[in-house]
LUMTILO-697382 format. One record per residue (C-alpha): residue number from 1; y, x, z; residue in one letter. Coordinates in steps of 0.05 Angstrom, whole numbers, plus 5000, padded with zeros to 4 digits. Layout:
+-----+------+------+------+------+
| pos |   c2 |   c1 |   c3 | code |
+-----+------+------+------+------+
| NUM |    Y |    X |    Z |    A |
...
+-----+------+------+------+------+
# end
This chain:
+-----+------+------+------+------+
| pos |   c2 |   c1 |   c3 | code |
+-----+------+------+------+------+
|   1 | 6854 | 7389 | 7770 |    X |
|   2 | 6878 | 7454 | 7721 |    X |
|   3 | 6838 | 7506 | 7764 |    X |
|   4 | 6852 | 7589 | 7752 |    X |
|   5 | 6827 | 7592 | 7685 |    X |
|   6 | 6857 | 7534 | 7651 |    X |
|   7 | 6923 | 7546 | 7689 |    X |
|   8 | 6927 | 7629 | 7659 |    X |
|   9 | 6902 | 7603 | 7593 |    X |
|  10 | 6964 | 7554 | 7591 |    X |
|  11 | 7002 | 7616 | 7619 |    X |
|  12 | 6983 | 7657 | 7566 |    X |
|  13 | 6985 | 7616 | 7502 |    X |
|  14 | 7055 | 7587 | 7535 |    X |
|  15 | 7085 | 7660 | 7529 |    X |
|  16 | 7054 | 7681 | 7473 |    X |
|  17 | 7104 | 7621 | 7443 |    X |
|  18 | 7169 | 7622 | 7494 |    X |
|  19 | 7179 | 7692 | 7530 |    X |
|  20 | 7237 | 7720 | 7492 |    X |
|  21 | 7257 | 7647 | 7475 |    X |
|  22 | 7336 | 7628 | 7489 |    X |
|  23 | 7340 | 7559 | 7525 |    X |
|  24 | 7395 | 7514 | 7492 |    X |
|  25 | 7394 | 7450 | 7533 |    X |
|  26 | 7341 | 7412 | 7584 |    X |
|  27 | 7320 | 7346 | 7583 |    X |
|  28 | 7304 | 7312 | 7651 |    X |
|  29 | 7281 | 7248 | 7649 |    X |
|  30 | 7250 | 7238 | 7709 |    X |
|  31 | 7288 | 7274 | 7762 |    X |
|  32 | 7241 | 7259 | 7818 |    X |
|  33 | 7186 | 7314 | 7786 |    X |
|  34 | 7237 | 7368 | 7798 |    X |
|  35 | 7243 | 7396 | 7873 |    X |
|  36 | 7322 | 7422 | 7883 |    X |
|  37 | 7383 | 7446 | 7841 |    X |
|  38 | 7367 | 7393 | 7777 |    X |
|  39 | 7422 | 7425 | 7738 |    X |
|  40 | 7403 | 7449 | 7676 |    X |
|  41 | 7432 | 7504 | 7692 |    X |
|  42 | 7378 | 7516 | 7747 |    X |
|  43 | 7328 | 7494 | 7695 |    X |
|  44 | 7339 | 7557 | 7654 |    X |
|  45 | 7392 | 7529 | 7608 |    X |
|  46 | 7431 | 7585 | 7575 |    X |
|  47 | 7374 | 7636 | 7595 |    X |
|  48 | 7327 | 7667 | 7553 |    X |
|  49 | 7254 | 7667 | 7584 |    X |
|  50 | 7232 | 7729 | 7609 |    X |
|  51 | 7159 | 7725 | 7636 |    X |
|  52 | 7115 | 7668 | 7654 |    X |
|  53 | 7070 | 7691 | 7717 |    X |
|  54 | 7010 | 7651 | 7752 |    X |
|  55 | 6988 | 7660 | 7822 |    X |
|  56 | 6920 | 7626 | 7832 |    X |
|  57 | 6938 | 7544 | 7797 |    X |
|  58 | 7010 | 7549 | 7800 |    X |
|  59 | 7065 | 7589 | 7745 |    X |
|  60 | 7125 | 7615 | 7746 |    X |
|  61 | 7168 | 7609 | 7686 |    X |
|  62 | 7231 | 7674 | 7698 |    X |
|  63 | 7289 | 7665 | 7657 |    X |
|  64 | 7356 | 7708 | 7653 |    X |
|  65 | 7428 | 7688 | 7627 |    X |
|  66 | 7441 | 7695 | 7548 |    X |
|  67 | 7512 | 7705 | 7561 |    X |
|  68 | 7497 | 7769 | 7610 |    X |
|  69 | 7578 | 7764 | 7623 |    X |
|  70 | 7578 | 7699 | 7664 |    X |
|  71 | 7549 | 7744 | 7723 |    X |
|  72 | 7491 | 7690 | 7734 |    X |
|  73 | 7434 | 7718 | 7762 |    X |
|  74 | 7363 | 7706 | 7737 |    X |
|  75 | 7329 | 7645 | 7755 |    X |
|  76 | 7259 | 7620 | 7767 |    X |
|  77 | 7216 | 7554 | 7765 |    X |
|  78 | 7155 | 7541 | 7796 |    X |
|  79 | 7102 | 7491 | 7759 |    X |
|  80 | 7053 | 7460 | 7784 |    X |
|  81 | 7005 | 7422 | 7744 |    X |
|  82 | 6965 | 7380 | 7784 |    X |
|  83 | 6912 | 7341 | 7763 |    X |
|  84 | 6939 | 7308 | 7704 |    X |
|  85 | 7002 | 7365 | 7684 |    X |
|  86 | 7017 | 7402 | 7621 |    X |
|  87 | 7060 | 7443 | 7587 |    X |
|  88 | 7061 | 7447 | 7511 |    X |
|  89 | 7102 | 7486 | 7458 |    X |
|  90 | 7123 | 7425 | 7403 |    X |
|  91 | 7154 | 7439 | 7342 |    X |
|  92 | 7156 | 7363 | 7313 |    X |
|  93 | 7176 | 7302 | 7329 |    X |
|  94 | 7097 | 7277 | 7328 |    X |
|  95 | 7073 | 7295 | 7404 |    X |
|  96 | 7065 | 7227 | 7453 |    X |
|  97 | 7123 | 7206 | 7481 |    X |
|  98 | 7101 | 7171 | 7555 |    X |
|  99 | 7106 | 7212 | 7610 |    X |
| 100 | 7144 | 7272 | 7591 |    X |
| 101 | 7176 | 7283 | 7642 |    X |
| 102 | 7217 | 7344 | 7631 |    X |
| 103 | 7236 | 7388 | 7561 |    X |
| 104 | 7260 | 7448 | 7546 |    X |
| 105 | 7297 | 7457 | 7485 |    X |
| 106 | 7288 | 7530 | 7451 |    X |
| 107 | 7329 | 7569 | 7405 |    X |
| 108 | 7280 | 7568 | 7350 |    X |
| 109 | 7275 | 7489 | 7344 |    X |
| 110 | 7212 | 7485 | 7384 |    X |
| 111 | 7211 | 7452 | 7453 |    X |
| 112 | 7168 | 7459 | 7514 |    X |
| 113 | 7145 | 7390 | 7545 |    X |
| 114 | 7135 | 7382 | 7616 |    X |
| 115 | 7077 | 7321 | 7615 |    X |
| 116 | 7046 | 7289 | 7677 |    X |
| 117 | 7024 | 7221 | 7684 |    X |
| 118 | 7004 | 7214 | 7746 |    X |
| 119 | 7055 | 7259 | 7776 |    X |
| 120 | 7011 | 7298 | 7823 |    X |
| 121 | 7045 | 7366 | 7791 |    X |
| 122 | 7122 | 7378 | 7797 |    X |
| 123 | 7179 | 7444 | 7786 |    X |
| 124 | 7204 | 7473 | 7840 |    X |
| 125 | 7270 | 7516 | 7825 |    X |
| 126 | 7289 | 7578 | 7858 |    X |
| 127 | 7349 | 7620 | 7848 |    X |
| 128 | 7307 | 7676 | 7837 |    X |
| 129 | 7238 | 7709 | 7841 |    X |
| 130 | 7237 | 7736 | 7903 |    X |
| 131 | 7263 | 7660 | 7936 |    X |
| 132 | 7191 | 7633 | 7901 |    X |
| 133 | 7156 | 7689 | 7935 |    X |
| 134 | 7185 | 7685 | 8013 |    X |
| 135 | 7184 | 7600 | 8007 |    X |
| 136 | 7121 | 7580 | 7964 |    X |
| 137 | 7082 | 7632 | 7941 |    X |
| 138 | 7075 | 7670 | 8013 |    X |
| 139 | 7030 | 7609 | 8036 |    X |
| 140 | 6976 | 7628 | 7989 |    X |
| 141 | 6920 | 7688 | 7999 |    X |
| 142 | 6906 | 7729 | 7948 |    X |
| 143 | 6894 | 7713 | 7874 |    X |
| 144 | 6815 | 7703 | 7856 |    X |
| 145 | 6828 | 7760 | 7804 |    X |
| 146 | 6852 | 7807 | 7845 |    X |
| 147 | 6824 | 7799 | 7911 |    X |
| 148 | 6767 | 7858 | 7941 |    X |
| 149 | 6708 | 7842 | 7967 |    X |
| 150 | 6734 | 7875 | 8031 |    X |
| 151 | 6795 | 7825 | 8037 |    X |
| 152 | 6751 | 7759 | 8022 |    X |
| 153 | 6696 | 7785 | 8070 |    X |
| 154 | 6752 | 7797 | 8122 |    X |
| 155 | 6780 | 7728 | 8115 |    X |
| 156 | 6715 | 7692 | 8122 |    X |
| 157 | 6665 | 7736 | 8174 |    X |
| 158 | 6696 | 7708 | 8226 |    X |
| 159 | 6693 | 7628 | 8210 |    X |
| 160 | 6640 | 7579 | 8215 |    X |
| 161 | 6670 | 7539 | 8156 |    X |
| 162 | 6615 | 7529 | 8099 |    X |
| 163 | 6629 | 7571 | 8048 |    X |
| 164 | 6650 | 7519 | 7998 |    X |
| 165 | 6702 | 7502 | 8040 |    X |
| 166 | 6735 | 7570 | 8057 |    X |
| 167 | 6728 | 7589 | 7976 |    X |
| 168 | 6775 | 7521 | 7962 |    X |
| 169 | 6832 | 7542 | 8002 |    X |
| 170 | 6889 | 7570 | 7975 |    X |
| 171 | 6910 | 7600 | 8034 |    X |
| 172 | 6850 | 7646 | 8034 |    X |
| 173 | 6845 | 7652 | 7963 |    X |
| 174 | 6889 | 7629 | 7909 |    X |
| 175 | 6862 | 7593 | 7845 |    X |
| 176 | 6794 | 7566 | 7861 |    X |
| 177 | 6773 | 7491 | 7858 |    X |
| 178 | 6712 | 7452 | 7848 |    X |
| 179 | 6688 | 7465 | 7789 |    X |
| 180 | 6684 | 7545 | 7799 |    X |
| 181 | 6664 | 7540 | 7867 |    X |
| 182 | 6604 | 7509 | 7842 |    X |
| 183 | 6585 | 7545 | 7790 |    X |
| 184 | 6605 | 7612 | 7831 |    X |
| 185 | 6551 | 7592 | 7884 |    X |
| 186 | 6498 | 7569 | 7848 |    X |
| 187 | 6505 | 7628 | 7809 |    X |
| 188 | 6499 | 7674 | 7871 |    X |
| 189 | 6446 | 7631 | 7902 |    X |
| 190 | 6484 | 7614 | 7959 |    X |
| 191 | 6479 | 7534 | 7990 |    X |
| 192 | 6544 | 7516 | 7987 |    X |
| 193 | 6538 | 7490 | 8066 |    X |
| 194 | 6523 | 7564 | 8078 |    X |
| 195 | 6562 | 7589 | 8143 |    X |
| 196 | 6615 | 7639 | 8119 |    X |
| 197 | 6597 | 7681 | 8174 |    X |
| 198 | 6527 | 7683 | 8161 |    X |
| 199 | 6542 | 7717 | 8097 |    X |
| 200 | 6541 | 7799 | 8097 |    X |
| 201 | 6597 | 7847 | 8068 |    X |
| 202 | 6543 | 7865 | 8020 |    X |
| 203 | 6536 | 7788 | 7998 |    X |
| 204 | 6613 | 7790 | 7987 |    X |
| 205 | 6610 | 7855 | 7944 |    X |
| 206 | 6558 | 7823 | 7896 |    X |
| 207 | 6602 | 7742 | 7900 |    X |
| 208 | 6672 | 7770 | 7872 |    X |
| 209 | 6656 | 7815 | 7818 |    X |
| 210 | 6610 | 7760 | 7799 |    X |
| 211 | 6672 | 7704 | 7814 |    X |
| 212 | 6719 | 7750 | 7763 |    X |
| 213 | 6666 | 7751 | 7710 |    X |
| 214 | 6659 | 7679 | 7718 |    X |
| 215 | 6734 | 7657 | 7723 |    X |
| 216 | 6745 | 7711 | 7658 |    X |
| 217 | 6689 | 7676 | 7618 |    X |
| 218 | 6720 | 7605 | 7621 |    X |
| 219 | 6788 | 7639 | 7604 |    X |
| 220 | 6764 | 7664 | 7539 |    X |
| 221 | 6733 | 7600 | 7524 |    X |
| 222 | 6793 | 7564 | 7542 |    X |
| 223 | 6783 | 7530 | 7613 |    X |
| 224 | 6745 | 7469 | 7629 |    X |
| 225 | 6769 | 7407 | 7591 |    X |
| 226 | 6737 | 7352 | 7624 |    X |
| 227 | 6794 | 7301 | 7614 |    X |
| 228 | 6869 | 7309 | 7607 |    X |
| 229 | 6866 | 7391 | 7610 |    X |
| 230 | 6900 | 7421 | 7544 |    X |
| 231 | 6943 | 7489 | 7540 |    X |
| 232 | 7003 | 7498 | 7516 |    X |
| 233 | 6981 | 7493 | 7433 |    X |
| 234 | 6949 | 7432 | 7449 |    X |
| 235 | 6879 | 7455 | 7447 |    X |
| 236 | 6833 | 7437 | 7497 |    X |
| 237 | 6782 | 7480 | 7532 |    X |
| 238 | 6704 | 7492 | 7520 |    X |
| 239 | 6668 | 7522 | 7578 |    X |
| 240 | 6649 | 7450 | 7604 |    X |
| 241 | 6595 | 7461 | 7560 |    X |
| 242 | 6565 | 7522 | 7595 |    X |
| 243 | 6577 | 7489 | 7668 |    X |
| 244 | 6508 | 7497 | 7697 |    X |
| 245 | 6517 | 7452 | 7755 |    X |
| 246 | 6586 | 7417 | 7762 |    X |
| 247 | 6576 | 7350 | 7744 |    X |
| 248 | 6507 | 7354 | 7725 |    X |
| 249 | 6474 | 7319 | 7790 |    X |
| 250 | 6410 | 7291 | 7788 |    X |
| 251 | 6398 | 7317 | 7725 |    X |
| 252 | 6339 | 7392 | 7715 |    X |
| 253 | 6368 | 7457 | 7738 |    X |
| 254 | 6377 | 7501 | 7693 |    X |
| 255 | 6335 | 7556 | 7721 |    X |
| 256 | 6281 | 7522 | 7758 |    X |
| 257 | 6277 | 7448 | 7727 |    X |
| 258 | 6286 | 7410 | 7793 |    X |
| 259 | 6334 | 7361 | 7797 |    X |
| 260 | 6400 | 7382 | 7819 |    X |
| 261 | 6429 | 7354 | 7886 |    X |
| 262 | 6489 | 7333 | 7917 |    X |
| 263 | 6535 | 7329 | 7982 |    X |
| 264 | 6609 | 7330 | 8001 |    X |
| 265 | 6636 | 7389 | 8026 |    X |
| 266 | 6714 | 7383 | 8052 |    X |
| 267 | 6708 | 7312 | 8018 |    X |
| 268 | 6695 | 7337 | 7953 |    X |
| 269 | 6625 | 7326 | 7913 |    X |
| 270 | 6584 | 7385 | 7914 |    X |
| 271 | 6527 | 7393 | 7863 |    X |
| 272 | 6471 | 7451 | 7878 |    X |
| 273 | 6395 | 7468 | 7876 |    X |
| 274 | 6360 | 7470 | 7930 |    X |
| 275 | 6309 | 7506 | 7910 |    X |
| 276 | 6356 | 7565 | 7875 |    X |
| 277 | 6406 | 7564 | 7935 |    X |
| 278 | 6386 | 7589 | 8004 |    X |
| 279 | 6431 | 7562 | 8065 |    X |
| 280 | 6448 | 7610 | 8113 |    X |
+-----+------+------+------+------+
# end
């Protein structure tokens, strides 16, 4: 699944190509992907885009009316890509034609296709911003880019949770997932089945400056592209090739040459060094 850094790389190389962009029509062509008003009205026909946000794995795509005298007000969708989504600027008639799901049609001939085969991802419309914020947005924590050490230690002294656990949920914070979560705590040489309230405020001060330095690398190299991941030009990510544990068990750390282990953790695999990462 798209994680933080491949979902704000799609953000930003999808407005580097559509913010600014007048919507003429919307094609929906499976109606099901799209939760409430499917009008293409709702869908930001007739608006021009305005922004395209992220918090944590999930965008918002702002639009307001062209025709500023038809007294609509500004609309918002939120996408989100699940494990198979994408979104990509086309500007020929060339790009793969199963499971697009939704398009955009923009004033400059290009169009924006919503893809998803296995449907995991979906819109959701809003009549405006402040609607995505109060109904969808206000059930996550903060984003991993702009949470404090302070806030994450405050959210997690208190629970026995492992620590892999309480970094993958979104209501704690916003945009981790397995792959980072790994690579963040082998990083910090922390066992992943580490009690999150074994861990000091001074262990949290040194994880999430570390997390942001981490989460910005793999932006600038694009996000992980392990298999349908692509952003909105098309162009896969790179930083798969600097993953130092995530899917890499059994095989030398990195740092110490032992072979790498592996659990589940909240049902997902987990792959560490038990010799780098002390449990607590």
């Amino acid at each position: 699944m798209p994680e933080l850094p491949e979902v704000e790389r799609v953000r930003q190389s999808l407005a580097a190509r559509a913010v600014g962009r007048g919507v003429r029509a919307v094609e929906v062509r499976r109606p099901g992907v799209v939760r409430g008003d499917r009008s293409t009205t709702a869908l930001l026909a007739g608006h021009r885009i305005t922004a395209i946000e992220r918090l944590g794995k999930q965008l918002a795509i702002l639009g307001s009316p062209v025709d500023t005298t038809m007294g609509e007000e500004p609309r918002c969708l939120c996408i989100h890509l699940g494990m198979t989504g994408s979104l990509c600027v086309v500007t020929n008639d060339n790009s793969p034609r199963k499971h697009i799901h939704v398009v955009w049609h923009l004033d400059d001939g290009s169009r924006i296709e919503f893809r998803d085969p296995r449907r995991f991802g979906g819109i959701w419309v809003y009549p405006n911003k402040a609607e995505l914020l109060k109904h969808r947005w206000r059930h996550l924590g903060a984003d991993a880019l702009r949470i404090s050490p302070a806030e994450l230690y405050a959210a997690l002294h208190q629970t026995r949770r492992p620590i892999k656990a309480a970094l993958l949920d979104q209501e704690i914070i916003a945009g981790l997932g397995n792959i980072y979560v790994d690579e963040l705590l082998f990083g910090c040489g922390i066992h992943p089945l580490s009690r999150s309230d074994r861990l000091s405020l001074e262990q949290f001060r040194g994880l999430v400056p570390r997390m942001k330095r981490l989460l910005r690398r793999a932006i600038t190299a694009g996000g992980s592209s392990l298999r349908d991941y692509v952003d909105a030009n098309g162009q896969a990510g790179e930083f798969q090739l600097s993953h130092r544990v995530y899917g890499r068990r059994g095989l030398p750390c990195r740092t110490c040459g032992k072979a790498l282990s592996h659990t589940r953790v909240g049902g997902r695999m987990t792959v560490f060094c038990v010799s780098c990462q002390k449990r607590y």
